[in-house]
N, C-alpha and C positions, 0 to 999 in steps of 0.2 A: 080808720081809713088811711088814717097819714101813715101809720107800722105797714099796712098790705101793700101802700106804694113805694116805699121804701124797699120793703123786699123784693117786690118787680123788678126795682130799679139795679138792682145784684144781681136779677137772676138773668138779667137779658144780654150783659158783656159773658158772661159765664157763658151760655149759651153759645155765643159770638165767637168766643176763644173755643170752645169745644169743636164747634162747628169748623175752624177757622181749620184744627189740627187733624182732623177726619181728612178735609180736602188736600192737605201738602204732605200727607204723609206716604200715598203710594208714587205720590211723586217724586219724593226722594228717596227708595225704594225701589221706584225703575231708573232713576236716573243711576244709582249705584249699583242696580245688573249691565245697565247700559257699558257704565266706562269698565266693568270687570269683562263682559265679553269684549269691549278693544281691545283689552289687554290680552287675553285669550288668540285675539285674530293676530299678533304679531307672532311669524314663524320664522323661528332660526334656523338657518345655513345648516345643513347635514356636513358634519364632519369628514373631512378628506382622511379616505383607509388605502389599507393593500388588501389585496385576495393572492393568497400566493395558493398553487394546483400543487404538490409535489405529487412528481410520477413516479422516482426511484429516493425513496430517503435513508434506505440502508442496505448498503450492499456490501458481501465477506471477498475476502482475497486472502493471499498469504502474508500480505506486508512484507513484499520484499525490494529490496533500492529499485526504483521505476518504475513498478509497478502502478499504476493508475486506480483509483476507487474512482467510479462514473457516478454522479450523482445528477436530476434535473428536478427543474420546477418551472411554473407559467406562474409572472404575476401581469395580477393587474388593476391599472391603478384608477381609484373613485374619488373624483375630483370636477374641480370647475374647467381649470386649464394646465394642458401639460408641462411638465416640472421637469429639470435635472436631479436626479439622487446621484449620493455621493455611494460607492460600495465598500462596504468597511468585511475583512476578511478575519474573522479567528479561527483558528486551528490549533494544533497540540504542538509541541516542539520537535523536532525532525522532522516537520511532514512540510509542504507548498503545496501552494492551493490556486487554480487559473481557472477565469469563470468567463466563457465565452457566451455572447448573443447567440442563438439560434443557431445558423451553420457556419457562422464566422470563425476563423480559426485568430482570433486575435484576443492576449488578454485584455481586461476593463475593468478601468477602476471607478468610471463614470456610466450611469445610463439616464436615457431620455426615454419617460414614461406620457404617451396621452390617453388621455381617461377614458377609460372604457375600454381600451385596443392591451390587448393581451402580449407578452412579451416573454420569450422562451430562454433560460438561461440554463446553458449545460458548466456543472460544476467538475474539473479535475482535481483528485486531492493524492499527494503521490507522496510516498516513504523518505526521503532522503538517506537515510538508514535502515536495517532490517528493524523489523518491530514486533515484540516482542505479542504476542496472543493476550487479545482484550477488545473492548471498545475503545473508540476514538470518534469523541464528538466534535463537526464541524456546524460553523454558523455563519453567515452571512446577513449583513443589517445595509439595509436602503436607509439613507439620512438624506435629506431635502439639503439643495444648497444653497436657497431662500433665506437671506439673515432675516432672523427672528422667526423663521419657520420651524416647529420643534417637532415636525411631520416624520417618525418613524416607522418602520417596521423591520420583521427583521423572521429567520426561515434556520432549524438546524435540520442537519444531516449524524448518520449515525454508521463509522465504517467498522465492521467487525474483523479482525485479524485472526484467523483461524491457524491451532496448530500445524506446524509441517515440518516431517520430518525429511533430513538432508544427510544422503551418507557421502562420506571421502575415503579415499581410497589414497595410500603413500606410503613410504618402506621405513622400515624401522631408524634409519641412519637417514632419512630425507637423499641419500643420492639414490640414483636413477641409473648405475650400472652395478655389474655383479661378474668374477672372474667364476671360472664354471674351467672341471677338468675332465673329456670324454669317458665315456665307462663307468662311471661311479656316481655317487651321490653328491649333490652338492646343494646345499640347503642355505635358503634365503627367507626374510621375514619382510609379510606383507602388515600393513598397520590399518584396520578400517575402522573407523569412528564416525559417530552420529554425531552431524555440527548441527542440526535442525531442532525444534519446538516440540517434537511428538516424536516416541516410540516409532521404529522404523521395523517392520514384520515381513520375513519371508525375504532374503537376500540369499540372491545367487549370484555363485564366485565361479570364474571360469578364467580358461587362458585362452587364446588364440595369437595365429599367425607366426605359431614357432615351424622350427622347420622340419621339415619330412624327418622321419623316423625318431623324432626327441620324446621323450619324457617327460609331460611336469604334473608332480601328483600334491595336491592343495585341497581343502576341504570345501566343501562343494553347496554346503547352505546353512544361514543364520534362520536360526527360528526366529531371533528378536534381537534388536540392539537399540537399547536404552538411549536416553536424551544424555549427551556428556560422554558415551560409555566409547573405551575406546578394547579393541578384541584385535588379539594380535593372531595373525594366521602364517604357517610354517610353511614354505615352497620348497619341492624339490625339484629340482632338475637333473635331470641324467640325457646328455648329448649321447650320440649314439659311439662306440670304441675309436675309429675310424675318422671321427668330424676332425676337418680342416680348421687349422686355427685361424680365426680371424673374426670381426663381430656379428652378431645376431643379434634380432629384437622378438621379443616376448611382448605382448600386449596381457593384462590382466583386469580382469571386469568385474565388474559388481553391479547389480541390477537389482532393483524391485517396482514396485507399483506407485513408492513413493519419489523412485528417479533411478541417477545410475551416476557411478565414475568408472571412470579407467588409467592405467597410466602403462607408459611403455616404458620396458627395461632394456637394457640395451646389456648384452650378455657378450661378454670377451672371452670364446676358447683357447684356451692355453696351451701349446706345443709341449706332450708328453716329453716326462724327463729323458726317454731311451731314444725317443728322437730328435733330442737337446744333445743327448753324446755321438749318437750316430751323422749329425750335422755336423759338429766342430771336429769328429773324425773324418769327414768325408774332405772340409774345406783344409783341414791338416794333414789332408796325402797329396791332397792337389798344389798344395802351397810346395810342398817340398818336391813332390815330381818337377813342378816347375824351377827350382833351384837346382834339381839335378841337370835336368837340361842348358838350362846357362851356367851351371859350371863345363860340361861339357863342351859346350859352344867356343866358352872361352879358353878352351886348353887348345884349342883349335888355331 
């Protein structure tokens, strides 16, 4: 009797303690879904971005000194409250680069973005020198000017300089006149060279604005002239027997599809030798008739 109360007397805190751990255990169970969903319910601030639209991000030209690459983009900015960006410019070496608001024609090195309103900026990016055929990347970066704001973004561009060829047209001695005797031949050297990027095809050479009844016979078309290549071309002139000495101009052309020069020569006729003796004979009868008559005068 006394052993079976004894065991009662065990089995009933057991029970108690059992009993005790059933009842506080989904309590702390839900208490700890409880504080994991508060922590769940705290939401962080969506981070401040750019949206930049570009409408033109690569445009080709020839790359030649002042020529303009046009580039645009729309940004806009996602935020709480509107900001000043700082506008940071890179480019390649020989080129500048001016980045205008909207239709302002004013450069800017600062903008004022409010969140959500959209904001147009047209990019110029221009040669300072010829440039040789390739790409050339431009970029543009928006930096906050907010201390301690590390708020970037940043947008490139992509301008392609396409081959172009360029002919010149100049005389074999760089002067620009030429002594020419009527009746006969008189042969002058034109000098045409490609200073341009590309193969220049189909060049036509011509004279104009000589004068009535002249001569000038020249070769009259390049199938091709090379990048560098310089092709020397042989002029003839023939004044007509008769021509007046004194000067004349010659224009001579060169055309194609990829441009054109000209240059004017300025042509000096030259008083035949028989009318070089026939002159100093004429003003040496006249000198001496006049001599004869003031000696006459004076015998008087």
């Amino acid at each position: 009797m006394t052993k079976t109360r004894k065991k009662s007397l065990l089995i009933i805190p057991m029970v108690f303690i059992i009993f005790t751990f059933l009842l506080t255990f989904p309590a702390i169970i839900f208490a700890e879904e409880e504080e994991e969903s508060t922590e769940e319910e705290i939401v962080e601030p969506e981070p401040e971005t750019f949206d930049f639209d570009v409408a033109y991000s690569e445009v080709s030209a020839f790359g030649e000194t002042g020529e303009a690459f046009d580039f645009q983009v729309s940004v806009v900015f996602d935020g709480e409250e509107e900001k000043y960006f700082e506008i940071i410019e890179e480019f390649p070496p020989g080129w500048s680069m001016d980045i205008n608001p909207g239709t302002k024609a004013i450069d800017i090195a600062l903008l004022e973005l409010k969140p959500g309103t959209a904001e147009t900026l047209k990019i110029k990016c221009r040669p300072i020198v010829d440039q040789e055929p390739g790409e050339y990347l431009f970029k543009i970066i928006l930096k906050s000017t907010v201390e301690g704001d590390e708020l970037e973004g940043s947008v490139e561009f992509t301008g392609i300089v396409k081959p172009d060829g360029k002919i010149n047209l100049s005389t074999l001695d760089e002067r620009l006149n030429a002594e020419v005797r009527p009746g006969r031949d008189n042969l002058f050297t034109l000098v045409l060279e490609n200073t341009g990027t590309a193969p220049v095809e189909d060049i036509t050479l011509n004279s104009s604005s000589e004068p009535e009844g002249w001569q000038v016979e020249l070769e009259d078309n390049i199938d091709i002239l090379d990048v560098g290549q310089k092709l020397e071309i042989e002029v003839n002139i023939i004044p007509p027997d008769r021509t007046i000495a004194g000067d004349y101009t010659i224009r001579f052309n060169a055309s194609s599809e990829d441009g054109n020069d000209n240059i004017d020569l300025r042509i000096m006729v030259e008083t035949p030798l028989i009318w070089k003796i026939v002159g100093i004979g004429l003003i040496a009868f006249v000198v001496a008739g006049i001599a004869i008559i003031f000696e006459r005068l004076g015998r008087r």
